[in-house]
NUDREN-721762 format. One record per residue (C-alpha): x, y, z. Coordinates in steps of 0.02 Angstrom, whole numbers, plus 50000, padded with zeros to 5 digits. Layout:
BEGIN
XYZ...
This chain:
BEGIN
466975194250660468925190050625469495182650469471125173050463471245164550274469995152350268469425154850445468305168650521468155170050715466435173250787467325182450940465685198350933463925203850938463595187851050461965190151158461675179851333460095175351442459915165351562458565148251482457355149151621456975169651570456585164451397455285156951330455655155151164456175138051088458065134750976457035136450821455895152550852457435160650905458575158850754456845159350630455495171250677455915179950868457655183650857458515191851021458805208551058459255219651199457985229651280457385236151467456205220751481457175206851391458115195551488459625198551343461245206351395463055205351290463845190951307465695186151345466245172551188467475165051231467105164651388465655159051524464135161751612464845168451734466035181251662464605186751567463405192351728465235199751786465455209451619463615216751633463725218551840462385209151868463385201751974465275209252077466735203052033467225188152122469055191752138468675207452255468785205852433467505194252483466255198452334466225177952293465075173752450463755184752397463685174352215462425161552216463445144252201462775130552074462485117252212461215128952286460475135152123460335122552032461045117651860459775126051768460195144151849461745143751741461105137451601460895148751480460885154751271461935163351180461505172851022462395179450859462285181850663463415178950547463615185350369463995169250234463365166450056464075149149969464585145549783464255131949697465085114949769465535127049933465395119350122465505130250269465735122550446465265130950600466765125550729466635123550936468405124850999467805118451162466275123251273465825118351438464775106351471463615101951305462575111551213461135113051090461515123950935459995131550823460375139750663459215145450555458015133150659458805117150640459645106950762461145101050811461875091950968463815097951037464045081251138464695081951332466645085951370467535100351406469075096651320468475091951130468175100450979466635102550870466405105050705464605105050586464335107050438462885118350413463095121150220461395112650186460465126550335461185143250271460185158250224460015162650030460445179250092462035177650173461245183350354461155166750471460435167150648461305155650768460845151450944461835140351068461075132651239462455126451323462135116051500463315116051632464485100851693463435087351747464145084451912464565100951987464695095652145464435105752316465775116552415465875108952582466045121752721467795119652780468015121052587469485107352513470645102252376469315100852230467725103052354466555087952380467515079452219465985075652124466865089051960467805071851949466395062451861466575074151716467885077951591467855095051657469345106351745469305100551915469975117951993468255124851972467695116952151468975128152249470815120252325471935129652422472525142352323470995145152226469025149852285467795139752200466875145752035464935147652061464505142251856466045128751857466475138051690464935135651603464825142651439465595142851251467445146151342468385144251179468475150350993467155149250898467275150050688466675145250517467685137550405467365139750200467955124150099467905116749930467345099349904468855092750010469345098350165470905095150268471025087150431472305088050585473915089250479475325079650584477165087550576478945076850632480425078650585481975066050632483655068850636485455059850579487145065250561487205076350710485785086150671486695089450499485235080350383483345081050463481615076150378480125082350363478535071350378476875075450365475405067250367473515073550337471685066950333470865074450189468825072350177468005071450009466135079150046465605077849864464505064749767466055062549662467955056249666469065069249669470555071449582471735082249688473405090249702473995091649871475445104249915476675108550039477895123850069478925126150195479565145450207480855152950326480845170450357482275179750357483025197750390481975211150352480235200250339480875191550191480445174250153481285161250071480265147349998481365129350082480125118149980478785116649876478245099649837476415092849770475705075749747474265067249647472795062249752471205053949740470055053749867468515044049871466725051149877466015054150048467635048150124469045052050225470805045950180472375047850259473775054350160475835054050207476685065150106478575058750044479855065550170480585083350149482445083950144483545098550238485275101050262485855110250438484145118550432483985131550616483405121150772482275127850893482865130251050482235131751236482445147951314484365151451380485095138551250484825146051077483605154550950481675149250935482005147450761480195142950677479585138650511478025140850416477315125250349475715127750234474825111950161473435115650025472205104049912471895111149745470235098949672470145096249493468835108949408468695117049570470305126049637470945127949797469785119449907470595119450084472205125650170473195123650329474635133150393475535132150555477215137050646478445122750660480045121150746481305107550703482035100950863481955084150937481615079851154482365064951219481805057951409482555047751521483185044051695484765052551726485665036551827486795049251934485265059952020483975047251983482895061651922481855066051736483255070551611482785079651474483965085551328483445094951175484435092051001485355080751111486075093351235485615090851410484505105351497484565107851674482485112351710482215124051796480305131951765478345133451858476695125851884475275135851790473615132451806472875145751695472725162951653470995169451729469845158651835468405164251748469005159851584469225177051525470725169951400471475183351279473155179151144473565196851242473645191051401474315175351328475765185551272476115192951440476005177751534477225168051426478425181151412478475185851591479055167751616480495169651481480875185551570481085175751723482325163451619481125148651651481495133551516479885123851567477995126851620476985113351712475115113651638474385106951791473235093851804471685101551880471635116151762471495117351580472245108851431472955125351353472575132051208473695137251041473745153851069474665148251246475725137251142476115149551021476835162151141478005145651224478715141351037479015159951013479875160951172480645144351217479625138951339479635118651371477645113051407477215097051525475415095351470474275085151601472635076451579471205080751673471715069851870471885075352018472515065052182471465075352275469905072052153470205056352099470625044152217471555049952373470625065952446469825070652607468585064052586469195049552503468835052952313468415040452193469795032852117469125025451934469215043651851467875051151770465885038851743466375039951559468105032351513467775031851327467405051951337469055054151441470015047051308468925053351151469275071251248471185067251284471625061251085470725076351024471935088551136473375078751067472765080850877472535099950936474125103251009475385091050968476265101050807477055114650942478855111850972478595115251131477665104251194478695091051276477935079951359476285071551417475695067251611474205056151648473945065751803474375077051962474905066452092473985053852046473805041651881472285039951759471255021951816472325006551741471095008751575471265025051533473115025151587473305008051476472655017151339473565031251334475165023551350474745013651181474185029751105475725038051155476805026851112478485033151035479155031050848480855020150878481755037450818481265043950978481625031051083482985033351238484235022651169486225022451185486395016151017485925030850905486635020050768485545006350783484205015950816484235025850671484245011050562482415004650660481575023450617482205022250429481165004550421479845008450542478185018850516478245036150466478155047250620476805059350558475565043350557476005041950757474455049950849476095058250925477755047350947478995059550981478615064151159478625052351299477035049451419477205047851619475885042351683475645054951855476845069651910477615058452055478135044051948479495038751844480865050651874480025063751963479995066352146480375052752225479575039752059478355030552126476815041952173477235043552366476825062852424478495068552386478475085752310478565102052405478695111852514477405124852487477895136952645479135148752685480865143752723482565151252798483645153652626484845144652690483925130752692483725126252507485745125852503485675111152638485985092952577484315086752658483235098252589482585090052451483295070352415482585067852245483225072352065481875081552009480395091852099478775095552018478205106252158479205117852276478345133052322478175148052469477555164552494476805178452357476115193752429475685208552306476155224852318475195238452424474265245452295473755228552213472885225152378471925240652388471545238852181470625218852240469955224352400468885235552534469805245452639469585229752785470725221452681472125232952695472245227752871473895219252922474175203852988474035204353192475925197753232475505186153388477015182253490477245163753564477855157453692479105149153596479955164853558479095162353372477875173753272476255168653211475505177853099473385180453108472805188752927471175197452907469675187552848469555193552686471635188952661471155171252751469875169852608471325174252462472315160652555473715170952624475265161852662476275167552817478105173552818478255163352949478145146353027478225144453212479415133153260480095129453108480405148053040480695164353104479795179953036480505185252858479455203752883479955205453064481815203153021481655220952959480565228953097478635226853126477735234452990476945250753024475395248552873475115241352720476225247652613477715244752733477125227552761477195224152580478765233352554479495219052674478725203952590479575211952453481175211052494480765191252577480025187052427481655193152330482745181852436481715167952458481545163952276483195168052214483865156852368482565143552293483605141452132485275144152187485045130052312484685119152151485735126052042487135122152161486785103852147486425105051976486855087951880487615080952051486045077552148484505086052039484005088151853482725101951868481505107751976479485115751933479035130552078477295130752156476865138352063477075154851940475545165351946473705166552001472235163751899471295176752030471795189152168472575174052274474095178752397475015166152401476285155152263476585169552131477805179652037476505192351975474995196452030473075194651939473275213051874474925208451798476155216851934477745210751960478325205552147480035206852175480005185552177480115189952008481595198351977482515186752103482265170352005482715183051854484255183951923484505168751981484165156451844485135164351722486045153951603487815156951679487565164951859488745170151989487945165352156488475165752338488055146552429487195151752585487585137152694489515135652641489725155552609490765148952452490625160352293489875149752132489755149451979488385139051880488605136451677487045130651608487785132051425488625119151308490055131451298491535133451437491905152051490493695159051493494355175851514493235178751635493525185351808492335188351996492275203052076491885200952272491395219052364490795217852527489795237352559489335242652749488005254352804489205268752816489675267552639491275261052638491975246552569492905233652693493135222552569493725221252398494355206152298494565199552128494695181252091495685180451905496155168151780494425157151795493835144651682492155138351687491715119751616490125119051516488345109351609489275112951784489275123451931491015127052013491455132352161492835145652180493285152552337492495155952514491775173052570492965176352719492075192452756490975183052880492445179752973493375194753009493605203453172492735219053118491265209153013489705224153035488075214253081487315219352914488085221552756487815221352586488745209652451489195212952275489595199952158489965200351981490635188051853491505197651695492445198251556494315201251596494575207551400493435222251416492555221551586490905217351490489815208851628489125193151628488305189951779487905203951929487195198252108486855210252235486395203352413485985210352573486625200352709486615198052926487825188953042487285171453084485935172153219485545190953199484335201653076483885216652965483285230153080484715240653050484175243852886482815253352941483665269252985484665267052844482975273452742483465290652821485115293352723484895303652575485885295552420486085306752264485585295652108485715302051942484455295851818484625298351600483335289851473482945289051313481185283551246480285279551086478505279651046477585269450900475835270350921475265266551089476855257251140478485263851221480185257351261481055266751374482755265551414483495270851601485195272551660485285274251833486855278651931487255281752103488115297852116488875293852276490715290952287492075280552348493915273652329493005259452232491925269152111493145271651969493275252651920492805251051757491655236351797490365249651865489705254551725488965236651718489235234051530488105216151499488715206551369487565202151260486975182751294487305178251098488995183651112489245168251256488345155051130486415159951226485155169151184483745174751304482145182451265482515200351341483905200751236482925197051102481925211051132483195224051167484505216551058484645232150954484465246151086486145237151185486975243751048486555260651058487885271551094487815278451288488025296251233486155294851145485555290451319485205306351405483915311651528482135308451544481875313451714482015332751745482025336551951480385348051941479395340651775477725349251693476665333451680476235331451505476505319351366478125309651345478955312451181479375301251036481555299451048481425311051219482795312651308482695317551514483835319851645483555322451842484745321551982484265322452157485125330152281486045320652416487595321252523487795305252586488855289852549487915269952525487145258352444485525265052338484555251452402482985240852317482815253052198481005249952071480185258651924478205260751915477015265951792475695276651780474215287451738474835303251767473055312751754472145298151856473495298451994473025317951988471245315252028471605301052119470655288952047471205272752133472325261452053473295271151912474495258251884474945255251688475155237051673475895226251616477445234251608478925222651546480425227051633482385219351605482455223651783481845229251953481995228552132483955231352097485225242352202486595252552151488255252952261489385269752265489715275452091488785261952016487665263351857486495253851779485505253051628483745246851635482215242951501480495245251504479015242751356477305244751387475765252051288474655265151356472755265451356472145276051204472045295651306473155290251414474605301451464475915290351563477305293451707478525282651765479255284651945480865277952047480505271652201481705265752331482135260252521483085276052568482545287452428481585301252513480235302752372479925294252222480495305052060479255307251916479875306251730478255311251650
């Protein structure tokens, strides 16, 4: 068990079997027989949170799914039967009550309904997926303090069948229930044999006094330019005693400042009398600050975030209940931009230019963690996303999802639970009126707002994915959702103002602060009105997303491609069958088609390439030998594809789009295709190419007009700064050099400078790489770097692969630190080759600090005190010939290879791992997830660069880290 305050999590010691192995009813099992684990039982332990299924996974009763083709052997509901995967779960708990004491035993959400037993009485958890529980047991517990508790919990009640071609959401019967619809199987996803059965999400118990408080509600508004903002709160408050209570209600609002010091904002209580055996709501008078720190959206400012704590102190009784929560003042506005005709959002009235992913969870299997929640999220900060798409067919995420977005400025469009392909317009034609139960829908849909709505960043609600809710629900919604006149799109601010001072207070809104579109095709995005205009979802030329007929709509929910692993993911996720390579099938047309293995066909590869449309992105570097060259390719397509992607938008940015949502960010299982890392939390180098490319103020080379730009997603125009242009061959040398002086970049706007004219010239090489960086003309601090590798018009990138023969001589220094099981290491990496070029200053590569420029982003957050470490404290960590053993705490290494040629260090990329596993080879010995500022980068002559890592190491685990690269002739071990 896990306390927190009031609260104590019943996250251990949970039992499972499956109903139809035990014959033992609710009440003998939490009074006289309780469970236990033994050769004959049918008892194993039990996954909570989590489901059936990842239960019989945990205790391998059952493979894994996710490996190879380990799903088809997994009995599937349809031909089980419901009952199959119906099954108990079994704890204790520890809980003795005083006098005038109520404890409440608290279902976060479980899948489908359930029975619950404890200490032999009953209880019913109603159906829904999406809806909390909570009972009061006080009257059932155990003079003893030890409580038995026993939970049957029965699966959706439409599960539905897979059909045998499979399908977007399967035979669409999921779609009767208020259930995630993903669970069938769609494209990207294989279908889930239990449809998540199970208790999936937190379970508690609560201790209160007579009074307990109920979903708090937190708004503030804004006047004066964001110089005076309010606080208002509103609460239920339930009086479970046999007499009126007399109660002082409280709230404090703390900020925390340097040094974990708090400072107490407020501290205000009221009088309040509360009824017996009823619930009242209460609106607390309005809490004033002056120029109090807004939260911000990652790339435009601080996540600054307050701690709000509301408490009821009863009269002869004490503190009876308490609530405390995170809270960010900052206020979302939504409209239609009239230029681009796409969703415009701004945030403390300053326009952001979206640019973000789909999700659709973190595990298939439900295997949710605030860990992995921590990862996810701040991979996608790392990536500089502003926005994340929960998509309509998965979950609606929990807090500790949310949590990790207002710590890291990540914008949240939340859908409900429709699907186009589920509800309404799949193959087969689905039913279009929603779920049987419409009441349920919407008793399941105002619960998820009540849960999650006090997160700043949550921005907005959807009714559904490409499709919207039937004319009922979607009715209903739109009245629920409603917004408080202060958040109303209006170009009278004035007037407006004067409406929210006489209107209802926010807090007693259900929500009213964020707007509601009713499907993810409607109403600003795509092309507004719900025909199939989002993608595409294939690979593309890069040129392509820089053409003015790519894309004719403002905003794009959905534009996706490729996402192959690397190498040693595949072999970690599948048999050795599956490390085959795709056959590469020439056509007649000149075209390659691609033909994957089965078990790849199953984990719905995408192709690098379309016949007739697109050329092979692998081939354009020479057929792959084997797996790990193959995926070494995709690599270095997957770099350019997705940085191309965003620079295509960002060169229209404001002028024909206002954001844009990739299809989509990551992979709830070991799926190849739409991803930026992978189900064991590896980066591809997709990754590290939207890293680079949607960075707040971003040098960028437009691939149709060969024009260098610069995009300025800030509120602040850039002088003093500078572009350098270097254009490197193959032999090393540098045929072009030029610096473009004296620029001044206006603020929301991308710019165009000056054409590339080394295209053009006489002596042009076929490939070549490009250098581009945007600095500081002061002190040759760099702003922006952009490194592309480039062919002639019509040609391709085979020449690069003897250029993996040259030997480079790189120099590598480090410094790390050790607290615990974590370490941050930090890498300078320089190419020790030289040229005429190598002296300029600019080589060092410098960054300036985003805060300095008016922008914060979360890797700077993270590192902002190591950038200021003086270089001379950086020394080596890598030693040429190393004795394995531990890495020190504050080590310092050094290694340099030798090498006596001249060029580009090319795709350079750090890994981690076990160093005594990858002596015994022992399979995958990967250390993930590793958090990198970097990777897939290359270094021209003389070049240097500095690069992060943090990760923590199992407990007896003794890690290495390794540089990898295209023409390094080994990797180099640090540890």
């Amino acid at each position: 068990m896990a306390e927190i305050g009031n609260k104590v999590k019943l996250n251990a010691g949970w039992l499972a079997a499956r109903s139809t192995e035990v014959n033992l009813t609710g009440t003998q099992l939490t009074t006289t027989h309780p469970p236990s684990i033994t050769p004959s039982s049918p008892w194993m332990e039990a996954s909570v949170p989590g489901t059936v299924l990842g239960t019989l996974v945990k205790n391998k009763v059952v493979p894994d799914p996710f490996y190879g083709l380990a799903n088809e052997t997994i009995i599937d509901i349809a031909d089980s039967g419901r009952e199959y995967y119906t099954f108990w779960f079994f704890t204790t708990f520890q809980c003795k009550l005083s006098e005038s004491q109520h404890l409440d035993l608290n279902f976060r959400a479980i899948n489908y309904s359930a029975e619950v037993y404890i200490n032999g009485h009953k209880k019913v958890l109603p159906k829904g997926m999406f809806r909390r529980h909570s009972l009061d047991v006080s009257e059932v517990l155990h003079t003893d303090g030890k409580n038995l508790l026993a939970v049957l919990v029965h699966p959706p009640d439409h599960p539905g069948r897979i059909p045998d071609k499979g399908g977007q959401g399967g035979d669409h019967e999921i779609g009767k229930d208020v259930a995630a619809q993903y669970v069938e199987g769609w494209d990207w996803m294989t279908p889930i044999r239990d449809r998540n059965t199970g208790i999936w999400d937190e379970v508690s118990i609560s201790r209160t006094g007579p009074v307990k408080i109920i979903d708090p509600h937190l708004v503030s508004t804004f006047f004066d330019d964001y110089k005076r903002v309010y606080l208002h709160a509103t609460i239920e408050i339930q009086n479970r005693s046999s007499w009126v209570s007399d109660c002082s209600v409280k709230i404090q609002v703390t900020a925390e400042l340097e040094g974990n010091i708090c400072l107490v904002e407020h501290l205000q209580a009221q009088k309040v009398s509360v009824p017996t055996g009823s619930i009242i709501q209460y609106t607390f008078p309005q809490l004033y600050f002056y120029k109090p720190n807004l939260w911000w959206p990652n790339g435009m400012g601080k996540q600054y975030l307050y701690n709000v704590v509301i408490s009821i102190d009863v009269d002869g009784f004490g503190e009876s209940d308490s609530w405390s929560h995170d809270f960010g003042f900052r206020k979302i506005e939504s409209d239609i931009d009239p230029a681009t005709g796409g969703r415009l959002f701004k945030v403390n009235g300053q326009r952001i230019f979206i640019r973000g992913g789909n999700w659709i969870l973190s595990d298939g299997l439900l295997r949710l963690s605030e860990k992995r929640y921590h990862t996810d999220i701040k991979f996608h900060a790392d990536m500089n996303f502003n926005m994340i798409r929960c998509w309509g067919g998965g979950l609606a995420e929990r807090p500790e999802f949310y949590h990790y977005c207002d710590i890291y400025g990540l914008l949240v469009w939340q859908e409900f639970w429709i699907t186009g392909d589920v509800d309404g317009r799949g193959d087969p034609k689905s039913n279009p009126d929603g779920p049987l139960d419409h009441d349920l829908f919407l008793l399941c849909a105002r619960d998820t707002v009540k849960l999650l709505r006090n997160h700043p960043s949550l921005a907005l609600w959807v009714g559904g994915n490409e499709q919207v809710p039937p004319p009922d629900i979607n009715d209903a919604l739109k009245s629920d959702l409603k917004l408080h006149p202060h958040f109303q799109p209006s170009e009278n601010n004035q007037l407006m103002s004067v409406l929210s001072l006489t209107a209802e207070d926010p807090s007693e809104y259900l929500d009213g602060t964020r707007i509601y579109i009713q499907g993810s095709m409607w109403d600003g995005f795509a092309n507004g009105k719900g025909d199939f205009s989002d993608g595409p979802y294939e690979i593309q030329y890069p040129e392509n997303f820089f053409k003015d007929n790519f894309y004719n709509y403002g905003f794009n929910p959905e534009v996706g491609s490729v996402g192959m692993p690397v190498a040693a993911t595949i072999r970690a996720t599948m048999p050795p069958e599956g490390w085959r390579i795709p056959l590469f099938k020439k056509l007649p047309s000149g075209y390659i088609e691609e033909v994957p293995n089965p078990i790849w066909d199953y984990h719905k590869y995408i192709p690098y390439s379309k016949p007739c449309h697109v050329q092979s992105q692998i081939e354009l570097y020479g057929s792959p030998k084997d797996l790990d060259d193959f995926c070494l390719k995709a690599q270095l397509a997957n770099y350019i594809q997705y940085r191309a992607l965003i620079e295509g938008w960002n060169s229209r940015m404001w002028k024909k789009y206002t954001g844009f949502l990739i299809w989509k960010t990551q992979n709830p299982w070991t799926g190849l295709r739409g991803q930026f890392y992978d189900h064991l939390l590896d980066q591809t180098a997709g990754f590290f190419g939207c890293r680079c490319a949607a960075e707040p103020i971003h040098v960028q080379l437009n691939l149709c007009t060969y024009f260098i730009e610069v995009v300025n997603t800030t509120s602040n125009e850039i002088s003093g700064v500078a572009i350098e242009a270097s254009v490197w061959d193959l032999e090393g040398m540098c045929p072009y050099f030029k610096v473009f002086e004296k620029l001044s970049l206006p603020p929301k706007q991308t710019s165009s400078i000056a054409e590339m004219e080394y295209p053009t010239y006489k002596n042009s090489k076929p490939v070549y790489f490009l250098l581009l960086k945007l600095y500081k003309v002061s002190n040759d601090g760099i702003i922006s770097r952009n490194f592309y590798w480039l062919h002639q018009f019509g040609g391709d990138y085979k020449k690069l692969e003897p250029y993996r023969k040259i030997n480079i001589p790189i120099q590598v220094t480090s410094k790390v630190n050790i607290k615990g099981s974590s370490y941050e290491v930090r890498m300078n990496v320089q190419n020790n080759s030289k040229n005429a070029e190598s002296s300029r200053l600019t080589y060092k590569n410098n960054f300036i600090n985003r805060q300095d420029l008016g922008d914060l982003d979360s890797n700077s957050l993270l590192l902002e005190n190591k950038e200021q470490t003086n270089e001379k404290c950086s020394t080596s960590f890598f030693s040429k010939i190393w004795r394995r053993g531990s890495i020190e705490n504050n080590s310092s290494r050094l290694v340099e290879t030798n090498g006596n040629d001249v060029g580009v260090a090319f795709f350079l990329h750090f890994e981690v791992h076990d160093s005594k596993a990858e002596e015994n080879e022992e399979g995958d010995t990967r250390i993930l997830p590793v958090h990198y500022s970097d990777n897939y980068f290359s270094l021209v002559p003389g070049e240097a660069m500095s690069i992060n890592l943090s990760f923590e190491a199992p407990p007896g685990v003794t890690p290495k880290i390794t540089l990898h690269g295209w023409n390094l002739s080994q990797s180099f071990t640090v540890c």
